[in-house]
C-alpha positions as CSV (number, residue, x, y, z in Angstrom):
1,X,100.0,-63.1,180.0
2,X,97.9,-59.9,180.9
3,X,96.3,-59.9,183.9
4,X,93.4,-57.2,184.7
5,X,91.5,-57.0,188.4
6,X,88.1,-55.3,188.2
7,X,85.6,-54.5,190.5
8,X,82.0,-54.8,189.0
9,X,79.6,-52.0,190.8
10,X,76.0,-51.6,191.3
11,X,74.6,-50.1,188.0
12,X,76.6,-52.7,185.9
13,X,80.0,-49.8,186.2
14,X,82.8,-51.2,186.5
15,X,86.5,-50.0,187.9
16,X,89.7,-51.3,187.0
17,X,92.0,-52.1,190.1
18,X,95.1,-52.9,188.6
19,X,96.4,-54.4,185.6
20,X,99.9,-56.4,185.3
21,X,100.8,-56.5,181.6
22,X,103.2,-58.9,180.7
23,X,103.4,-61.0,183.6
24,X,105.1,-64.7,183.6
25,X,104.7,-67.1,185.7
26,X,102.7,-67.7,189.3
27,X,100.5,-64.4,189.7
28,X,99.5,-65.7,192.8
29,X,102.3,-63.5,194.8
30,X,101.0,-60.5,192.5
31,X,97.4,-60.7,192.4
32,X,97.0,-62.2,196.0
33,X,97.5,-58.5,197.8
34,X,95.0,-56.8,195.1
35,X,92.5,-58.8,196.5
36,X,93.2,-58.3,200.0
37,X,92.8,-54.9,199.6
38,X,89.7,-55.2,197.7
39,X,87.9,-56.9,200.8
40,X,89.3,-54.4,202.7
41,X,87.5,-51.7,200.5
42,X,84.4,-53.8,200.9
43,X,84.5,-54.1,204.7
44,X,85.0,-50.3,204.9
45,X,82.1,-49.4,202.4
46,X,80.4,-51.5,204.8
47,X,80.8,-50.4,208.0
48,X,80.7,-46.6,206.2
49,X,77.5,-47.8,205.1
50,X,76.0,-48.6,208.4
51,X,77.0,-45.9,210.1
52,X,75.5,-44.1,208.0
53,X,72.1,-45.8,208.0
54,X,72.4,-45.5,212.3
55,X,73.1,-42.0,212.0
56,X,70.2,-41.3,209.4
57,X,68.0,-43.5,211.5
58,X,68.9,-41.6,215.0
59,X,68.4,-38.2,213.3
60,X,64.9,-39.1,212.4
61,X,65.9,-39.2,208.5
């Protein structure tokens, strides 16, 4: 089985994450870590993301 992780954006884009071709078996050992570091992504565009609002919102922006 092949086994593709994307990440849909805004503006319907979408990114690949990693793909595991060929793989037999429980993915759940594979895949399970992808997705950890896709929330991690996430909490950081967040926190990148409000920061950024603050410091636009401080400078009067």
């Amino acid at each position: 089985m092949d086994v593709t992780a994307r990440l849909r954006l805004a503006a319907s884009a979408e990114v690949t994450l990693a793909t595991w071709p060929g793989l037999h078996g429980d993915r759940t050992p594979v895949v399970h870590f992808t997705l950890l570091e896709t929330i991690g992504l996430h909490a950081a565009q967040s926190v990148a993301t409000n920061a950024l609002r603050l410091a636009n919102h401080l400078a009067g922006v």
